[in-house]
C-alpha positions as CSV (number, residue, x, y, z in Angstrom):
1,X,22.9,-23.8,-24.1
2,X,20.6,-25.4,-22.2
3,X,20.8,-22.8,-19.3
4,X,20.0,-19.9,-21.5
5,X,16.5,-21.7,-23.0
6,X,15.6,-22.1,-18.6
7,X,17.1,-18.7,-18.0
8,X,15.0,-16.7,-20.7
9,X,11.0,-17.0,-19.3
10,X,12.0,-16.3,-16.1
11,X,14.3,-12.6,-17.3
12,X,11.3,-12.1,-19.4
13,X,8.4,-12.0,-16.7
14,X,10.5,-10.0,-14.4
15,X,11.3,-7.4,-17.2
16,X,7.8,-7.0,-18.0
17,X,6.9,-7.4,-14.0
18,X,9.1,-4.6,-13.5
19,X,7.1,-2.4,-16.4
20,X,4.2,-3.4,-15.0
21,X,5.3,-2.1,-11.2
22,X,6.6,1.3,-13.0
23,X,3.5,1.8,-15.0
24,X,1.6,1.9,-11.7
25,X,3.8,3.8,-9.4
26,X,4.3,6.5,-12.2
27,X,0.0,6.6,-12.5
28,X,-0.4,7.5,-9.2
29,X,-0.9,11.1,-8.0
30,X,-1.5,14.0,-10.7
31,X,-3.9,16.2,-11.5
32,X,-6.8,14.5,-10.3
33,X,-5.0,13.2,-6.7
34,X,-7.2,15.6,-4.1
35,X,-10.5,14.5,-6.0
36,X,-9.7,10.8,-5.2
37,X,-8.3,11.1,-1.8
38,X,-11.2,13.5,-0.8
39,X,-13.8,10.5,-2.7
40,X,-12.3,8.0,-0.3
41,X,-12.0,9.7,2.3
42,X,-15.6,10.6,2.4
43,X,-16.5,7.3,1.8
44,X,-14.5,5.7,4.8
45,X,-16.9,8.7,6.5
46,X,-19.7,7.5,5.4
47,X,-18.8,3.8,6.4
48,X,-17.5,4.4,9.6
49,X,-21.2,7.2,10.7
50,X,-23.1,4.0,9.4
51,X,-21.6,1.3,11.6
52,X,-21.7,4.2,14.2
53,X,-25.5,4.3,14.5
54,X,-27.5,2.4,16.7
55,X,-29.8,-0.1,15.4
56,X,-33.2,0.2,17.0
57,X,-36.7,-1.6,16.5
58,X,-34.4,-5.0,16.3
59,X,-34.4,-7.9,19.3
């Protein structure tokens, strides 16, 4: 019976790993999917027109 007390964490943290994967995969998209995508992706715009400009005045 040994096996069965070093089996039983391990079962038990991959049952609730795998809840924990579903949870997230099942949260993702909905309603409010175009608002996020369009917030990132105008804030990889903003990034990427920052690094963009020149830096003047500096030697």
């Amino acid at each position: 019976m040994d096996y069965v007390s070093a089996l039983v964490p391990p079962v038990v943290m991959a049952v609730f790993f795998i809840g924990l994967i579903v949870t997230i995969v099942k949260s993702q998209g909905g309603p409010n999917k175009g608002k996020e995508d369009a917030a990132v992706d105008a804030a990889l715009a903003r990034a990427e027109a920052a690094q963009q400009r020149p830096t003047t005045g500096q030697a």
